[in-house]
N, CA and C of each residue as an Amber inpcrd file, in Angstrom:
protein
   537
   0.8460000  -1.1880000   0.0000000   0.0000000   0.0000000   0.0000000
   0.8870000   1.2450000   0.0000000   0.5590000   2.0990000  -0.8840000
   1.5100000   3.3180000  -0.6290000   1.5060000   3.9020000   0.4340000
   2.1140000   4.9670000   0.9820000   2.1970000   5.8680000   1.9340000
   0.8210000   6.9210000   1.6650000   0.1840000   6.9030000   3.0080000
  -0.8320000   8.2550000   3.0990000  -0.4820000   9.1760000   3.9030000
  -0.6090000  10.5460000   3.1480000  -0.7020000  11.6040000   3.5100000
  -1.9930000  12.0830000   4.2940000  -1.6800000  12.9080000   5.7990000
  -3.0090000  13.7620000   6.1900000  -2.6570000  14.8190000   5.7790000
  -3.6430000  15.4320000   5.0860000  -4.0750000  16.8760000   4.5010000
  -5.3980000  17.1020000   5.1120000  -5.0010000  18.6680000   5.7080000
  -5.8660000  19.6060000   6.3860000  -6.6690000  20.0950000   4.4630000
  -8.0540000  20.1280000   4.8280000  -8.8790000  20.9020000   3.4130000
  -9.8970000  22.0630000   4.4310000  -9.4720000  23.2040000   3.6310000
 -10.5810000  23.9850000   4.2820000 -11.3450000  24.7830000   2.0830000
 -12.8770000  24.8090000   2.9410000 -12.9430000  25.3230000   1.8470000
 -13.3800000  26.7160000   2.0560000 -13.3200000  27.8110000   1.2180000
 -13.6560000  29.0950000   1.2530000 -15.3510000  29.3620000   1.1750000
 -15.3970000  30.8770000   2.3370000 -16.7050000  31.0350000   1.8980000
 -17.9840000  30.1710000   2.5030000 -17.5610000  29.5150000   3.1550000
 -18.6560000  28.6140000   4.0690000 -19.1830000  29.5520000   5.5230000
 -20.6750000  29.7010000   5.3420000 -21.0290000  30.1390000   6.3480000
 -22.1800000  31.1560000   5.9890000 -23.0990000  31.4340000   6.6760000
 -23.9690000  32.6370000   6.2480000 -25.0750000  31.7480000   5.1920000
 -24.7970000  32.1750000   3.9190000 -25.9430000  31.9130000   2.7480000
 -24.7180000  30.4630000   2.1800000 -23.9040000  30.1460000   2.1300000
 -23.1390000  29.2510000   1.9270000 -22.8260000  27.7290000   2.5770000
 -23.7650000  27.0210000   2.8240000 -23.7430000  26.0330000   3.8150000
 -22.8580000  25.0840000   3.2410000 -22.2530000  23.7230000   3.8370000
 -21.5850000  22.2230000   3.5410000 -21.8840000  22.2310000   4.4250000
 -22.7640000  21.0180000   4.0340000 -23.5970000  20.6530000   5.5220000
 -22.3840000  19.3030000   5.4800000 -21.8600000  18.7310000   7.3360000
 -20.7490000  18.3430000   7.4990000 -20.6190000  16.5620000   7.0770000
 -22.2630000  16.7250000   7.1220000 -22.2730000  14.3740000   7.5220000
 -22.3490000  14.3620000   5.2380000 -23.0710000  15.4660000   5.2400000
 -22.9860000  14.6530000   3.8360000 -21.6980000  15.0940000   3.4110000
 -20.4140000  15.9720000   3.7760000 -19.3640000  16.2650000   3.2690000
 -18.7950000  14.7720000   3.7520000 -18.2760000  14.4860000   4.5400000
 -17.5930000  13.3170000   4.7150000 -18.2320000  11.8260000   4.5310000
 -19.1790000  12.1490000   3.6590000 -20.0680000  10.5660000   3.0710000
 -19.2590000  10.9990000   1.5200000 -18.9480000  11.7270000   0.9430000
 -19.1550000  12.0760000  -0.1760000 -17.5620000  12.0750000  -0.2690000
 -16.6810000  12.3680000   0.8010000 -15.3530000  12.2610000   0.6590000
 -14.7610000  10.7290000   0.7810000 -15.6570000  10.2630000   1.6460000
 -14.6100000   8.4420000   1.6900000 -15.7370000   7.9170000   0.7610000
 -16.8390000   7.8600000  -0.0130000 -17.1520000   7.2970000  -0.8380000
 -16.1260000   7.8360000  -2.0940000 -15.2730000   8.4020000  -2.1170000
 -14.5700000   8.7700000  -3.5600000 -13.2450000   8.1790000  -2.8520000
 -12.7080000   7.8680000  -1.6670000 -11.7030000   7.0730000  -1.7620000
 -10.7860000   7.3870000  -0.9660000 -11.2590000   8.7410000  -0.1040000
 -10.4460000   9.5150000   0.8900000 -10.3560000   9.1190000   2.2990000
  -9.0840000   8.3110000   2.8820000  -9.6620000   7.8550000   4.4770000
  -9.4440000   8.5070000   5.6180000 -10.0220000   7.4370000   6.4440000
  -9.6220000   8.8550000   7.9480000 -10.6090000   9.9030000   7.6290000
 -11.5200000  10.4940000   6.9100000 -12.1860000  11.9050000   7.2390000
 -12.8990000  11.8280000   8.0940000 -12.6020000  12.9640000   8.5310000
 -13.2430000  13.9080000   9.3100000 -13.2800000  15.3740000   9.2190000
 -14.2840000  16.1200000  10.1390000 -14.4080000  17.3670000  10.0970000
 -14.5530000  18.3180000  11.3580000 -14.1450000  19.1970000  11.0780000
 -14.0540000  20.2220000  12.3310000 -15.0630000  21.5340000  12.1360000
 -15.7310000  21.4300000  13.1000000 -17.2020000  22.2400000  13.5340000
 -17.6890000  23.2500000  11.6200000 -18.9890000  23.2120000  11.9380000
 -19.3610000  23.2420000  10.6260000 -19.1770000  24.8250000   9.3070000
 -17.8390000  24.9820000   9.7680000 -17.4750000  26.1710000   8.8560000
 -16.3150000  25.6190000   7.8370000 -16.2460000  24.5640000   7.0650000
 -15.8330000  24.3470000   5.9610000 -14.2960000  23.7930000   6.0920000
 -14.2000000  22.8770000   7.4080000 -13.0810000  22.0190000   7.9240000
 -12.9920000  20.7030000   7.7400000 -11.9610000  20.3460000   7.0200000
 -12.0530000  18.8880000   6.9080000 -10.6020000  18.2630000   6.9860000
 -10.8010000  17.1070000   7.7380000  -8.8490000  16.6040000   7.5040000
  -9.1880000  14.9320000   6.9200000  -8.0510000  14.5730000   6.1620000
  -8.5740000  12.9270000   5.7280000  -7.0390000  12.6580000   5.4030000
  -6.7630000  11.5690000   4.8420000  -5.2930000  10.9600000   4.5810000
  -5.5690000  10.1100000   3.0170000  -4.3540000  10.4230000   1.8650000
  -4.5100000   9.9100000   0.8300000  -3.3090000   9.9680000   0.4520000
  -3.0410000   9.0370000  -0.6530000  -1.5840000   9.0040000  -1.2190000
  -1.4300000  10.2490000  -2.3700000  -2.2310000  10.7090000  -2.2240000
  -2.2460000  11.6060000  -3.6720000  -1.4960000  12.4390000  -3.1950000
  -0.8390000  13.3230000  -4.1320000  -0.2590000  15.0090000  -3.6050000
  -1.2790000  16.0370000  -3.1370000  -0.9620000  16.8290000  -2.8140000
  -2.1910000  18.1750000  -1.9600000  -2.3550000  18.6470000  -3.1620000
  -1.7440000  18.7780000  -4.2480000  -2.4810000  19.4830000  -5.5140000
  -3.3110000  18.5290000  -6.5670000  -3.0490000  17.0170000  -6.3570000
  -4.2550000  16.0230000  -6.8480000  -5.4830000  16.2600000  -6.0780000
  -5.1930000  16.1070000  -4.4530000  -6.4090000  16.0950000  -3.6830000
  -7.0560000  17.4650000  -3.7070000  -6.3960000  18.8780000  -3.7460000
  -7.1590000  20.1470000  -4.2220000  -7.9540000  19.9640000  -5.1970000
  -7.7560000  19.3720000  -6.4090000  -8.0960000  19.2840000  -7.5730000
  -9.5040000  18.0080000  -7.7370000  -9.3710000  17.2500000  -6.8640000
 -10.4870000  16.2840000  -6.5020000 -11.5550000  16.4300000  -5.5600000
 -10.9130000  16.9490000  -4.5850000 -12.2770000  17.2710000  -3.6920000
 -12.4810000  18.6230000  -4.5800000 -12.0970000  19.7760000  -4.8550000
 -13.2400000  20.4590000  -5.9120000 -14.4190000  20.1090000  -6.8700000
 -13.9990000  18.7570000  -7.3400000 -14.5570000  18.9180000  -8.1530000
 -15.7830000  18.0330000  -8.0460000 -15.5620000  16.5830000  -6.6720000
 -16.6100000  16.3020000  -5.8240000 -17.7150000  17.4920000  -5.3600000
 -16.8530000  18.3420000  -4.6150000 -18.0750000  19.3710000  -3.8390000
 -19.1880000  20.0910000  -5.1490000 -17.7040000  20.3060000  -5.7780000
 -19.0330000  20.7580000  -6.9910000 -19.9860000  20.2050000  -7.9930000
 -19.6780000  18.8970000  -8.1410000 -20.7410000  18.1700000  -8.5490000
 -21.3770000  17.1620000  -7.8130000 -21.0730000  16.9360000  -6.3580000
 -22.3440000  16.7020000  -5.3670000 -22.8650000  17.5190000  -4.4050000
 -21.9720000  18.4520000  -4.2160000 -23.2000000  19.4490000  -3.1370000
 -22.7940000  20.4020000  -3.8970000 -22.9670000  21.2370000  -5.4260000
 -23.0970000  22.5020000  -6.0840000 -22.5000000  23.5750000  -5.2590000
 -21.4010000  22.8090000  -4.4150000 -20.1870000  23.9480000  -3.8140000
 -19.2860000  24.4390000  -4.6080000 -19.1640000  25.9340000  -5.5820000
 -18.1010000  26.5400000  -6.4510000 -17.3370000  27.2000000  -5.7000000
 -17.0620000  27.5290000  -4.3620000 -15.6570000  28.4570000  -4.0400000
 -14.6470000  27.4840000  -4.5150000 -13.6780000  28.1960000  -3.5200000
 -12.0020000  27.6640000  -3.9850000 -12.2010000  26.4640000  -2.6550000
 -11.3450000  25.6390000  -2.9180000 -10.8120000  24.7020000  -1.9310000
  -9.2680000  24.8730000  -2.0760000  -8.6770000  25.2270000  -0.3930000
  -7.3990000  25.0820000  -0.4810000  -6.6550000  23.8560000   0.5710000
  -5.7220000  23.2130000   0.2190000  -5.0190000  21.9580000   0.7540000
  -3.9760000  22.1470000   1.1930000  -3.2330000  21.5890000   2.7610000
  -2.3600000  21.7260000   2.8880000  -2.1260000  20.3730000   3.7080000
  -0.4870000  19.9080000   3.3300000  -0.8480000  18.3700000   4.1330000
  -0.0870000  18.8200000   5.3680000  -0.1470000  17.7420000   6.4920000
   0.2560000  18.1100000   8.1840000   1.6260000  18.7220000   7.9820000
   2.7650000  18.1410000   7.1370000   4.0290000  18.7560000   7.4490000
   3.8240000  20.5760000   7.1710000   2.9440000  20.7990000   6.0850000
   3.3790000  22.4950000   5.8140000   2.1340000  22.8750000   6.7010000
   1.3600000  22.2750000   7.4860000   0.5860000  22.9430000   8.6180000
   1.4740000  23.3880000   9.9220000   2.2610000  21.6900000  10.1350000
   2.6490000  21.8500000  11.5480000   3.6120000  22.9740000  11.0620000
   4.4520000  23.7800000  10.4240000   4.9500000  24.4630000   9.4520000
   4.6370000  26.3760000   9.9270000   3.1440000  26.4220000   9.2660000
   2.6580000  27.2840000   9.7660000   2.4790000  27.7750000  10.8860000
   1.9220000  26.6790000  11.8640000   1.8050000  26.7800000  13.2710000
   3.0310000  27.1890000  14.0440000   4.6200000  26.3530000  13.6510000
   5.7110000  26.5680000  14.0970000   6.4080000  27.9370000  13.8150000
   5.8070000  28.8480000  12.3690000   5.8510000  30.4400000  12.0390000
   5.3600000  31.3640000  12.4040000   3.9400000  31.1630000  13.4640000
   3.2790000  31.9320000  14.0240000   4.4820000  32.7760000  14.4030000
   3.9410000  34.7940000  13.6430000   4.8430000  35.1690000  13.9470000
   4.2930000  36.2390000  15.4410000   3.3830000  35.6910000  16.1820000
   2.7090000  36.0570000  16.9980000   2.2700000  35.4670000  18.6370000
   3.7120000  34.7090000  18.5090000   3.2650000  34.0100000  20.1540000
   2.8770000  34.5360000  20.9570000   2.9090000  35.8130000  21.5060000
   2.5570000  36.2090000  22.2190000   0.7360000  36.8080000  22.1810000
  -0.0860000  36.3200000  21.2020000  -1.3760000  36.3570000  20.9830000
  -2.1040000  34.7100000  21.0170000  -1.4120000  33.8590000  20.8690000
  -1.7440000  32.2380000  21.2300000  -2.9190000  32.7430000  22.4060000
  -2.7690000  33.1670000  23.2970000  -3.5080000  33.3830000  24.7530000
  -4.7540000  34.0040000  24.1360000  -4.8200000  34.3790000  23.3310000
  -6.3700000  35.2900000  22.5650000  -6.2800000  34.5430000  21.1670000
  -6.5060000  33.0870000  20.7800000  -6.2970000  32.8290000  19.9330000
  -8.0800000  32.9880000  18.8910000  -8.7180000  33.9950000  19.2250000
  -9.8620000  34.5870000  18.5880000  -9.2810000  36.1620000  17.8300000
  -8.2880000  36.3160000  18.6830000  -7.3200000  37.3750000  18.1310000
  -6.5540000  37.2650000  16.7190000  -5.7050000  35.8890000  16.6180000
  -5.4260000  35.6770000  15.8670000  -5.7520000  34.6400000  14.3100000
  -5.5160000  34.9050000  13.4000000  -6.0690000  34.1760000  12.0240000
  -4.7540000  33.8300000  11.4220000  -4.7850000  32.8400000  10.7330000
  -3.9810000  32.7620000   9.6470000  -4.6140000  32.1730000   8.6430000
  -4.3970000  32.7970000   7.5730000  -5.2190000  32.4080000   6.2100000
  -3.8920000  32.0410000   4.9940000  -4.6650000  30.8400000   4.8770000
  -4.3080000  29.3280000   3.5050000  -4.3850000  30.3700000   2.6140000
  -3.3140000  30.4890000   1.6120000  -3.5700000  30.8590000   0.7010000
  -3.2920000  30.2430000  -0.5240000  -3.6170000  30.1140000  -2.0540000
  -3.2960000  29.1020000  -2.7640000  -1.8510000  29.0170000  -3.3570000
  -1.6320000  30.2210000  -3.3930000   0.4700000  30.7640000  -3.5350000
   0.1260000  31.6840000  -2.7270000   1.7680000  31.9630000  -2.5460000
   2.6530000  33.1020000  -2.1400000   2.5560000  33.8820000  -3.0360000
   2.0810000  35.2330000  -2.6140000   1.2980000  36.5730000  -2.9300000
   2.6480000  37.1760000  -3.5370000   2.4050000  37.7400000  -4.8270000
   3.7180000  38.7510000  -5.3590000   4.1190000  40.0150000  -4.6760000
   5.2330000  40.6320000  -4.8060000   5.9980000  41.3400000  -3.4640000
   5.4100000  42.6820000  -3.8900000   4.7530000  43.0750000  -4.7770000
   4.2830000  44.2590000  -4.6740000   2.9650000  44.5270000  -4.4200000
   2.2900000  43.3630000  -4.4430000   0.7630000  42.9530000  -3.9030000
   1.3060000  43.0670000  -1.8070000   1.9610000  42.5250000  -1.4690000
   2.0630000  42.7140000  -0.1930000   2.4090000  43.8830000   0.2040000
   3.4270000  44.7950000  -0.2610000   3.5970000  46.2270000  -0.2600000
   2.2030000  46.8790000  -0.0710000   1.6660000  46.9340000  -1.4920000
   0.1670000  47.3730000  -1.5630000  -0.4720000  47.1660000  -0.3480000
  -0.7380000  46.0420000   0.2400000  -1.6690000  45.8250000   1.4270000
  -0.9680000  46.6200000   2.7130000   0.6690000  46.5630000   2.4700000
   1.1090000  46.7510000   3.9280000   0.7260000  48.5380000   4.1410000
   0.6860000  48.9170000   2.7600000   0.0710000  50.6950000   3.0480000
  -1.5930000  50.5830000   3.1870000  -2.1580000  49.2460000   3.5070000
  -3.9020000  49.7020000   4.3840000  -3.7380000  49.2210000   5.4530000
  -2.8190000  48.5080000   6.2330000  -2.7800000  48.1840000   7.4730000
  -3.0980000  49.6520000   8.6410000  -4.0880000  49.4040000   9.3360000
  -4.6430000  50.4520000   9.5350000  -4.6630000  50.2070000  11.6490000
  -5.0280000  51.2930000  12.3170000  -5.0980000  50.8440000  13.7310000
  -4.4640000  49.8240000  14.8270000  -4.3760000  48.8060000  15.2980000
  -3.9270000  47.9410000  15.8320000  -2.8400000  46.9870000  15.1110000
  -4.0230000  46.5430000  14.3470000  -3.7810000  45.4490000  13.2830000
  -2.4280000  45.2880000  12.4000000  -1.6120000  44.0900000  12.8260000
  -0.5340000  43.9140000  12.2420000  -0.8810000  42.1650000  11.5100000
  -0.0560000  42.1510000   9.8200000   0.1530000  40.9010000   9.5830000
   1.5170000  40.3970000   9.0230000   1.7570000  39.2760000   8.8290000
   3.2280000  38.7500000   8.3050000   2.8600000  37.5510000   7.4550000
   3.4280000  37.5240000   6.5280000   3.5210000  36.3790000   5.5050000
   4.5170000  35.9280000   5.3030000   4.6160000  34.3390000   5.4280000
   5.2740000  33.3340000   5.5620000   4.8250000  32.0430000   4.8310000
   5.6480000  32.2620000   3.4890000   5.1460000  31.6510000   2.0750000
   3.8560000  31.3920000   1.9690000   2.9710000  30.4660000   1.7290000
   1.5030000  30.7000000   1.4660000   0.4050000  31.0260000   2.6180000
   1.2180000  31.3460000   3.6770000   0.4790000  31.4780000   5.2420000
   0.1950000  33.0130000   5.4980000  -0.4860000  33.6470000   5.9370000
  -1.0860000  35.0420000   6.0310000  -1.4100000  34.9410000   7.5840000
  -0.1340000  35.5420000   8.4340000  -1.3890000  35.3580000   9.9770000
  -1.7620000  36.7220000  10.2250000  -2.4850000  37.4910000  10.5610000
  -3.1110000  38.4490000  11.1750000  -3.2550000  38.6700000  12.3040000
  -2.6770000  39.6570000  13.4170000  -3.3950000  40.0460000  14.6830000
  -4.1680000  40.8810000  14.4180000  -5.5720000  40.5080000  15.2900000
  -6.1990000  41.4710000  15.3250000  -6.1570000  42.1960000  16.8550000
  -5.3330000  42.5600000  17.5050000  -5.6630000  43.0950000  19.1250000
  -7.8890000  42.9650000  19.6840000  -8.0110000  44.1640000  18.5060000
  -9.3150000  44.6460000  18.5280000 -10.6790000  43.7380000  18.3910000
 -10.4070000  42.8180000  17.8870000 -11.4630000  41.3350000  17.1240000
 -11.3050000  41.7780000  15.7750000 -11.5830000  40.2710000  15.1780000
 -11.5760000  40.2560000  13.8530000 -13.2590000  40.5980000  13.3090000
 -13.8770000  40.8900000  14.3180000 -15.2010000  41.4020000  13.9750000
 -15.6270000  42.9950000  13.0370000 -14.4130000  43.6240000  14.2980000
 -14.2210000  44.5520000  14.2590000 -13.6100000  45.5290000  13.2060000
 -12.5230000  44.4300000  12.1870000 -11.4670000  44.6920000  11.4490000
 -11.8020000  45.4360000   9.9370000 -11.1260000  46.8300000   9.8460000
 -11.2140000  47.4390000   8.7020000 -10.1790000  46.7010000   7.7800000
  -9.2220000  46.6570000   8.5520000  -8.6120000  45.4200000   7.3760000
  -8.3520000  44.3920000   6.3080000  -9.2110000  43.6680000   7.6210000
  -8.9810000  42.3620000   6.8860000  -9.9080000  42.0100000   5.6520000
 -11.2020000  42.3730000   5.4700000 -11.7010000  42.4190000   4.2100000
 -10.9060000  43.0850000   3.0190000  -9.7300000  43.9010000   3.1880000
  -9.4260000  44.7910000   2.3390000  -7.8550000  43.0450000   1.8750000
  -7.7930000  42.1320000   2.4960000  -6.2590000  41.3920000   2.4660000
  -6.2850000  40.7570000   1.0750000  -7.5490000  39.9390000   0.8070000
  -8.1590000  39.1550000  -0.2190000  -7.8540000  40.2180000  -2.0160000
  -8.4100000  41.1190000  -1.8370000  -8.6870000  41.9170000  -2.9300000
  -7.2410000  42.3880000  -3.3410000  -6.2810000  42.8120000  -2.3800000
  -5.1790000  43.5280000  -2.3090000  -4.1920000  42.5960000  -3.0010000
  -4.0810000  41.2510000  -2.2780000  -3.3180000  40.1270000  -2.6610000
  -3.8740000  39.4690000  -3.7910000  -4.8200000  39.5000000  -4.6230000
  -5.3870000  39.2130000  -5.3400000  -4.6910000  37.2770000  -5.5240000
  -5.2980000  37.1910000  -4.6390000  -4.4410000  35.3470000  -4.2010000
  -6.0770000  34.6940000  -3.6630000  -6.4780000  33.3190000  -4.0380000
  -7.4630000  32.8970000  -2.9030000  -7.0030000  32.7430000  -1.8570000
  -7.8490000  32.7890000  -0.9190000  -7.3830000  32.4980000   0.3340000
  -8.7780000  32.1010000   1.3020000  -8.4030000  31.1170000   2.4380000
  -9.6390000  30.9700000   3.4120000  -8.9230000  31.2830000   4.9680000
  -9.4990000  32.3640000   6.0020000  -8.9670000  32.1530000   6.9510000
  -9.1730000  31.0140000   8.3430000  -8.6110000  31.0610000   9.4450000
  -9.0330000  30.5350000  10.6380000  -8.6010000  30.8860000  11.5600000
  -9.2980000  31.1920000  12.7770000  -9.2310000  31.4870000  14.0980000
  -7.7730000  30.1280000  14.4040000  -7.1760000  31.1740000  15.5240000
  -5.7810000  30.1640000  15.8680000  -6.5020000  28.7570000  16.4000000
  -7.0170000  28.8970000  17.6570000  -7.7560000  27.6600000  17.7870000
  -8.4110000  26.7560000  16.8160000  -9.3070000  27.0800000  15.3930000
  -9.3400000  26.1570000  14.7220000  -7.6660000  25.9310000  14.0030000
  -6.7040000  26.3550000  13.8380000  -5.8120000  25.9960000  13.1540000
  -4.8700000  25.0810000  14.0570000  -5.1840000  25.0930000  15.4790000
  -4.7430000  23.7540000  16.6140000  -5.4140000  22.8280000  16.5960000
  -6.5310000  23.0650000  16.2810000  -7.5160000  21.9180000  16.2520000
  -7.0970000  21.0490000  15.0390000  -7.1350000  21.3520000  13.9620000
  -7.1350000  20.8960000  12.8570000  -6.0390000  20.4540000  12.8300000
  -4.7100000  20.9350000  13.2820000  -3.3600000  20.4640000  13.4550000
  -3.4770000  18.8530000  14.0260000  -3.9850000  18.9530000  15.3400000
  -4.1750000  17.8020000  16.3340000  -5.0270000  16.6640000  15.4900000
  -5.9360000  17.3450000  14.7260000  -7.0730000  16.1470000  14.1730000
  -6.1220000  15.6920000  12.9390000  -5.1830000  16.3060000  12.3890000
  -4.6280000  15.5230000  11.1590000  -3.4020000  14.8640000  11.8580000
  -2.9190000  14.9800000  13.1820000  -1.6530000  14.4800000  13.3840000
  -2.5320000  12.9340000  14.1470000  -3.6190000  12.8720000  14.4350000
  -4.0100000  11.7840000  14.7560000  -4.1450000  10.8180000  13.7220000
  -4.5650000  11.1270000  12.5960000  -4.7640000  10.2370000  11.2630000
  -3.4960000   8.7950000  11.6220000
């Protein structure tokens, strides 16, 4: 049997008018061949283990979601080594303790250097971020409720991207290192 990979999948855009509802996401993922899934609370979290590369399995669960649950955002993939990765770049330890404070957002590449320039002149009030190849973390001191920012990161970087609260990005860490 080959070697399986756990890959963290989050997909973009879940939430509000955008549902994946969670039992039929993971009926629909190990009926196509994906094991180990599971999912983390119902905002568009999923971890499973496959031999494929993270850019086969990007490219497959898209195209599942979209032709069984008529889900078109982006899906982005990352397997446990470039998670635990991210987590180990947090360039923000000292916000772990408010981890509603902090986000880091998947992005599908590493954003071009004058697209990050661009954004770093709207960084506005509190709010500081750092990028660390396809990883985007954000403090927000203030809440991310609150943030003039961060709606402005997406458009600026003109990159997809999905974010997560630090705690879901421990969570999801822990649920793929169990696989």
């Amino acid at each position: 049997m080959s070697k399986q990979t756990a890959y963290i999948v989050l997909f973009r855009g879940v939430g509000g008018a955008t549902q994946l509802p969670v039992k039929t996401l993971r009926a629909v993922l190990s009926d196509a061949g994906f094991a180990n899934v599971a999912t983390y609370i119902n905002s568009g979290n999923a971890v499973l283990s496959s031999p494929m590369t993270g850019e086969e399995v990007t490219a497959k669960v898209a195209v599942l979601v979209r032709e069984k649950m008529d889900f078109h955002k982006s899906v982005l993939v990352a397997g446990l080594e470039e998670w635990e990765e991210l987590v180990a770049q947090n360039p923000y330890p000292q916000a772990v303790e408010e981890p509603t404070k902090l986000h880091a957002f998947l992005m599908e590449r590493a954003p071009e250097a004058e697209r990050v320039a661009a954004l770093q002149e709207k960084t506005t009030g509190t709010e500081t971020f750092a990028i660390r190849g396809r990883a985007l973390y954000l403090h927000t001191p203030d809440g991310m409720g609150r943030s003039l920012f961060a709606p402005k990161i997406e458009p600026t970087l003109k990159v997809a991207m999905t974010a997560r609260n630090w705690r879901s990005v421990l969570a999801l860490r822990d649920m793929a290192a169990a696989i």
